[in-house]
N, C-alpha and C positions, 0 to 999 in steps of 0.2 A: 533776143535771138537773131539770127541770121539763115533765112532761111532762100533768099535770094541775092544776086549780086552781079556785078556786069564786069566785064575784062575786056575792055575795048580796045585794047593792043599787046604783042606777046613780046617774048624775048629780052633783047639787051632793052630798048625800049623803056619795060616798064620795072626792069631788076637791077638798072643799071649801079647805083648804091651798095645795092650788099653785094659785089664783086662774084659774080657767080662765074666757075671755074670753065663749067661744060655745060653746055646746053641741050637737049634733046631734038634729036630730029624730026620727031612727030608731036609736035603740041599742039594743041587744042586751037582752032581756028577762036579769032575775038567774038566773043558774045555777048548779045546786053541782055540776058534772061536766062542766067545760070541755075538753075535749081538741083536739089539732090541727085544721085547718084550719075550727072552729068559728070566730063573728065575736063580738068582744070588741071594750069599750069602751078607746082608746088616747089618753095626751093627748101634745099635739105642738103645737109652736110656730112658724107658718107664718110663714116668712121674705117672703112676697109683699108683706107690709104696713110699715109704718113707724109706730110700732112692732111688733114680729111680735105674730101673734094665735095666744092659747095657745085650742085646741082639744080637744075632747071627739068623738073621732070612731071609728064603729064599722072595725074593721079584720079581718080574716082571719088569725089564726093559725099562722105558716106563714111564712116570708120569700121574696115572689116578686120578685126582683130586675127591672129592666127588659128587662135582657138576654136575660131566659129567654125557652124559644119556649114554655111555659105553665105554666100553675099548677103541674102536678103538683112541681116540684121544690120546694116550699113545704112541700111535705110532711115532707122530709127538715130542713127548717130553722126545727124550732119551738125550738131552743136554737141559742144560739152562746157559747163561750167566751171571757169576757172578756181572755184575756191573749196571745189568739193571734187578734184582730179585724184588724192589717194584714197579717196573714199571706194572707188568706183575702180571694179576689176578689169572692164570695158577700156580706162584709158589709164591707168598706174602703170605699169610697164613703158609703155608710148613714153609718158611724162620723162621718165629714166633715163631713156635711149632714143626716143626715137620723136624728135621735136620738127616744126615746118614754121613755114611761113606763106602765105597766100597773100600774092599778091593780086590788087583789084582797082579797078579805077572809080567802083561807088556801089553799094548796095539798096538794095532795095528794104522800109519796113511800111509796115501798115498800122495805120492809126486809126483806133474808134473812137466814133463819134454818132452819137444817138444810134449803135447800136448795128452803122454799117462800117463799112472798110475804106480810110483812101491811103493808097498806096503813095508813100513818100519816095525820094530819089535822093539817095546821101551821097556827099562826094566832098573831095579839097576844091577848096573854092581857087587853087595855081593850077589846080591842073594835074599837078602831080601824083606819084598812084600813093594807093593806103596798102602797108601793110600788116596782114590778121595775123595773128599767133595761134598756132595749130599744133597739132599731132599727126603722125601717118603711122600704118602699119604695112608687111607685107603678110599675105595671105596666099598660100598655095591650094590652088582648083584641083581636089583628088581625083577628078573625073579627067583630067587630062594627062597627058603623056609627059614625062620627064622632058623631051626633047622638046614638047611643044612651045613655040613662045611666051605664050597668052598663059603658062600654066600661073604663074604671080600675079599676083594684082596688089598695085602699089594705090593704098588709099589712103582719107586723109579726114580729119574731122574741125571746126573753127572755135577756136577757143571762145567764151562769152563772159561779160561782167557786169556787172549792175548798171544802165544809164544814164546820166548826167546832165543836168541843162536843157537846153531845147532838147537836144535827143532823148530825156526822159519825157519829154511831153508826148513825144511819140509811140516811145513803148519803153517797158522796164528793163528792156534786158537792151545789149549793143555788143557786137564784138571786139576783143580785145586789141585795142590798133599799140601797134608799136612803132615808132620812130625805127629811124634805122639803126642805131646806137644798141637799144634795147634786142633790136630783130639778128644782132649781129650774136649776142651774147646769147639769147637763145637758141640758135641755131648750133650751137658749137659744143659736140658730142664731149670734150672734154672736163665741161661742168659738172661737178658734182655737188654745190651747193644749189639744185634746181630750185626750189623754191624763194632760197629769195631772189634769184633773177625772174622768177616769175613774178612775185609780188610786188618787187621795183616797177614791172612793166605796166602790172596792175595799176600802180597808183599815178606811175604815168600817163596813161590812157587818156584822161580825161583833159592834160594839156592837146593832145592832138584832137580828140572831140570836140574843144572848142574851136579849132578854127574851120571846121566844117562846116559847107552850106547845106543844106535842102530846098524842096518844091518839089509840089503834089506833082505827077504825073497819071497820066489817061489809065485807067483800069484796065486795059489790054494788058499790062502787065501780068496779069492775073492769070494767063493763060500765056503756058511753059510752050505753047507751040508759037506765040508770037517772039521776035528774035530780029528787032532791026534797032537803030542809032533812034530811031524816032521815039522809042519806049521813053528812055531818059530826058526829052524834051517837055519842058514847062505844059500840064495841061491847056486845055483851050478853051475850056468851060470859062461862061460869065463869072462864074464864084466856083474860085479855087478851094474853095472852104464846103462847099455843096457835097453832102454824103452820098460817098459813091462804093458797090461792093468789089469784091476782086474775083 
């Protein structure tokens, strides 16, 4: 799973790769302690245009389908499993039409060990950002005014698949990282063989999982009100190894 993550720089910056067309003027200040229904920067490639327009646009964390009667069930769908997507009324549509990418500079997972929590700090070991493979939808707030700005709300859910190597030691599940080669071809509304560029990505994943580092970080992370550079830095404990909760 993915259930935290950090974005410690926005715009051209960290998208520069998949050629993003327009950028949004209000995105999301950098964070290093992103959690659910927080707004994160998402690119997506608006099918309205000829040819579509890849975008840089802030989204909500959380997957609110159109369907739902409100946000709150975006809550429950900040991950979806990539190999059970048609299964699932929550995200088959999305899958169809309506593909992202989430860019991030390292996420957070937590590892047990006899029973308590320590929180690991995943990232490229260049520097360079990761990007997840997602879904977004739009959802219209019936309680608001046609005219209103805020009546849409553009959200967004991170794809996940089984994982691999060290990062399975940490936890069973990782999100789905795609090179950019892959992130290009899913983003691009005109696919209609989706699945197997998703399952390409899939089997790719785990060449980009291995060149990633980790290191425990201070349990502070554990708490969505702490939000500095320092979260991501190497614990300080004698024994990095020492079971700590979150």
């Amino acid at each position: 799973m993915c259930g935290r993550f950090v974005v410690a720089n926005v715009g051209s910056e960290l998208v520069g790769v998949l050629r993003v067309d327009v950028e949004s003027e209000d995105l999301p200040a950098p964070s290093y302690n992103i959690a659910p229904t927080s707004s994160v920067a998402i690119v997506l490639d608006s099918g309205k245009t000829e040819p579509p327009t890849r975008r840089l646009e802030p989204a909500r964390w959380g997957l609110v389908p159109g369907w739902a009667k409100d946000v709150k069930v975006g809550a429950r769908a900040f991950n979806a499993r990539s190999e059970e997507l048609e299964d699932k009324p929550m995200f088959r549509q999305a899958l169809t039409k309506r593909r992202a990418i989430i860019p991030a500079t390292g996420y957070y997972e937590w590892k047990q060990v006899d029973g308590a929590k320590i929180p690991h700090y995943i990232h490229p070991a260049g520097g360079e950002p990761l990007f997840f493979g997602g879904l977004y939808e739009w959802w219209k707030d019936p309680s608001k005014q046609d005219d209103d700005p805020e009546r849409w709300l553009l959200s967004f859910t991170i794809l996940t698949r089984d994982s691999i190597g060290r990062l399975g030691s940490i936890h069973d599940r990782m999100p789905l990282f795609m090179d950019p080669d892959h992130a290009d071809a899913w983003l691009d509304p005109t696919t209609e063989n989706v699945r197997d560029v998703l399952d390409a990505a899939i089997d790719a994943a785990p060449a980009v999982a291995e060149t990633l580092d980790d290191h425990v970080v201070d349990r502070a992370v554990g708490n969505v009100r702490n939000n500095s550079p320092q979260l991501i830095e190497p614990a300080t404990d004698a024994d990095d190894d020492a079971p700590r909760t979150s």
